[in-house]
C-alpha positions as CSV (number, residue, x, y, z in Angstrom):
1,X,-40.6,1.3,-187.5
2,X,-40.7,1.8,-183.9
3,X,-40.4,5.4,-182.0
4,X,-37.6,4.6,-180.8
5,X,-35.6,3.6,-183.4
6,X,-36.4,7.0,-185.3
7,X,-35.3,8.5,-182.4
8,X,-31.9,7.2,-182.8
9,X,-31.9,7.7,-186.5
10,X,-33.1,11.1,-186.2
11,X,-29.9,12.2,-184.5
12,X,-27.9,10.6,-186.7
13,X,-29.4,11.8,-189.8
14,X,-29.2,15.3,-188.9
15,X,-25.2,14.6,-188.0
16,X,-24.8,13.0,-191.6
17,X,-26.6,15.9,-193.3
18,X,-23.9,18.6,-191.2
19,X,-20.5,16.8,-191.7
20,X,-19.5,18.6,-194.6
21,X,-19.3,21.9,-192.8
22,X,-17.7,19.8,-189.6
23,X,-14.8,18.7,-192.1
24,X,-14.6,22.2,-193.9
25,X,-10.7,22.9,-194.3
26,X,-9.7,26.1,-193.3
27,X,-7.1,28.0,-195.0
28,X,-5.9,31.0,-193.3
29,X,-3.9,33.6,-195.7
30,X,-1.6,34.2,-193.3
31,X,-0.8,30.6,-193.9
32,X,0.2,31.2,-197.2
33,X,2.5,34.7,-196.1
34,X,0.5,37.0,-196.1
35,X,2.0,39.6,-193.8
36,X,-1.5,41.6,-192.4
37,X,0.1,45.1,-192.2
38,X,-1.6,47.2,-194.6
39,X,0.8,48.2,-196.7
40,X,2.5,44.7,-197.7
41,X,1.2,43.2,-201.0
42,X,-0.8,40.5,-200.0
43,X,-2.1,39.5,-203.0
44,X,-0.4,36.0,-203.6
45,X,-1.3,34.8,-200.3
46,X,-4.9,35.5,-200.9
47,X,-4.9,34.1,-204.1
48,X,-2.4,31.0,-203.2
49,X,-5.5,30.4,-200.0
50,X,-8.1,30.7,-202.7
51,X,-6.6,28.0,-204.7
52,X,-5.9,25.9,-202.3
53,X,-9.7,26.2,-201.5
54,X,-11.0,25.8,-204.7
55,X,-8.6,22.6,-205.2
56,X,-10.1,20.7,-202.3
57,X,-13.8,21.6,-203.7
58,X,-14.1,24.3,-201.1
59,X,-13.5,25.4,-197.6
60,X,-12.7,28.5,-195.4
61,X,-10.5,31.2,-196.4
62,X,-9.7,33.2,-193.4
63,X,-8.8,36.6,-193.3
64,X,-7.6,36.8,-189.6
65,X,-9.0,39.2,-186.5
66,X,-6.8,42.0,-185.8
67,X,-4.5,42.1,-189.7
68,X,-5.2,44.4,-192.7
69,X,-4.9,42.5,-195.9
70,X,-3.6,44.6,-198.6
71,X,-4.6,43.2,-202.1
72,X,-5.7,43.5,-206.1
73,X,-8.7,41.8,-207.1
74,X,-9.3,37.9,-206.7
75,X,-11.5,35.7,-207.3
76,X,-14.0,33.0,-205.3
77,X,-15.3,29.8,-206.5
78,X,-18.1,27.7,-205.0
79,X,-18.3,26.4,-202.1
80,X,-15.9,28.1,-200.6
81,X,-16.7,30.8,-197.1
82,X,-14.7,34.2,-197.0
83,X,-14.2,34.2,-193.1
84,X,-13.5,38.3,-193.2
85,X,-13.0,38.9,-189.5
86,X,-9.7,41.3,-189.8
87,X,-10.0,44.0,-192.9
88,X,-9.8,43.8,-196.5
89,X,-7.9,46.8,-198.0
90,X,-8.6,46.9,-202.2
91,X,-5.3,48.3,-203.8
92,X,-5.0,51.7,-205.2
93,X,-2.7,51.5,-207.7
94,X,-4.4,51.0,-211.3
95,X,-1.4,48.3,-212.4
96,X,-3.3,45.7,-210.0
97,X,-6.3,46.0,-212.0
98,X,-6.6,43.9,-215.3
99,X,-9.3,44.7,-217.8
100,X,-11.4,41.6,-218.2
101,X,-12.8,40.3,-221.7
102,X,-15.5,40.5,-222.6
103,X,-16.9,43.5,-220.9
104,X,-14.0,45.7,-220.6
105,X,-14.3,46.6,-217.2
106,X,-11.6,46.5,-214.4
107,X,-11.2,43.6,-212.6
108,X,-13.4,44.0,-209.4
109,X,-12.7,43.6,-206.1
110,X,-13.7,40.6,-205.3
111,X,-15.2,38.5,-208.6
112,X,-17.8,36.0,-208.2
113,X,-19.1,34.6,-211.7
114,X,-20.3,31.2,-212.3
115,X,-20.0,30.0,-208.7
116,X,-22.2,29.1,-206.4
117,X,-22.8,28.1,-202.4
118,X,-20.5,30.8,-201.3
119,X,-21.2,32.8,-198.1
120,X,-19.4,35.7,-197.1
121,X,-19.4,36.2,-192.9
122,X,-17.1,36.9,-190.2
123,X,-18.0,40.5,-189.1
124,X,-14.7,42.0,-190.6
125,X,-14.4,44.4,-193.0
126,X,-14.0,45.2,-197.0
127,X,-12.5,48.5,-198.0
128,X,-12.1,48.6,-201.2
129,X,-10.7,52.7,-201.3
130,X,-13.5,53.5,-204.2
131,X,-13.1,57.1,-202.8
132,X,-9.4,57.4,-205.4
133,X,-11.3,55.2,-208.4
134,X,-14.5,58.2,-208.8
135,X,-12.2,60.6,-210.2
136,X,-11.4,57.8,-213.3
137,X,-14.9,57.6,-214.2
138,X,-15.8,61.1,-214.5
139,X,-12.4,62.1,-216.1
140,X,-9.9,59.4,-217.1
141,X,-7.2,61.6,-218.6
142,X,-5.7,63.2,-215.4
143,X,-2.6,61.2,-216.3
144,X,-2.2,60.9,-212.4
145,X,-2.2,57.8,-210.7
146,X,-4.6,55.7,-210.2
147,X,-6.0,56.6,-213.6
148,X,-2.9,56.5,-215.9
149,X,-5.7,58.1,-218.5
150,X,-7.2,54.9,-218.3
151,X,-10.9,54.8,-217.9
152,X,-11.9,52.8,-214.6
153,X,-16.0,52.1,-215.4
154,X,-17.5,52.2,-211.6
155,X,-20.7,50.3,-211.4
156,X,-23.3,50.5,-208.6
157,X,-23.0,47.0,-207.1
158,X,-20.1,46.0,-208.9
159,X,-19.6,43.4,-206.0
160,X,-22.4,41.7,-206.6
161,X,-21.9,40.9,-210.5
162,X,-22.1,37.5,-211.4
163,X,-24.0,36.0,-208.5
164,X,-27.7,34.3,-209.0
């Protein structure tokens, strides 16, 4: 093969090998109504995004500059990029919070199990309020919200179950 024909292949190999990330869909949450003011339940929109995602075997899910994304717990599958460039606020309130099977444990945050190729970027930020959910762990029967006398198990890391 001549030089100059792997030059022109080169090029073109390397555009081949990026196209999926060129033609990645992006699926803004405020696309799917979520409102971005903190205080709005934005849950379905993230979740209804999400879907959307994992229905077209991945994409972007944008959580916009400059919003406050009020939600429970959802959950990614592969190949799909959590743009977070505005904030993530976790809900406080206990009824958002399902106990999954097997383990027992509350519903995290944000669940990642059996997925893979996922990246997580944008420069935003994730507040998931742990500060109320301590108080649960080391004395569930206040029978105040957000422990209902209901146990909430707090793991170290808890974000990062299910991943590897």
């Amino acid at each position: 093969m001549e030089t100059s024909k792997i030059v022109v292949y080169f090029p073109l190999l390397i555009l081949l090998c990026n196209l999926p990330g060129f033609l990645a869909q992006v699926y803004s949450v405020r696309s799917f109504s979520a409102t971005g003011n903190g205080q709005t339940d934005d849950t379905n929109a993230v979740r209804a995004a999400l879907a959307a995602a994992a229905k077209s075997n991945g994409g972007s899910v944008l959580f916009d500059a400059g919003y406050t994304f009020l939600t429970g717990p959802f959950n990614v599958t592969s190949n799909v990029i959590l743009d977070i460039r505005g904030k993530i606020l976790g809900s406080n309130q206990s009824s958002a919070y399902s106990v999954s099977s097997p383990t027992g444990d509350y519903d995290p945050l944000i669940g990642i199990n059996n997925a893979n190729n996922i990246t997580i970027t944008g420069g935003g930020v994730v507040d998931g309020q742990g500060g109320i959910w301590w108080p649960c762990a080391q004395s569930p029967n206040t029978g105040n919200p957000p422990c209902n006398n209901r146990h909430r198990q707090v793991k170290k890391n808890s974000f990062y179950r299910g991943l590897g």
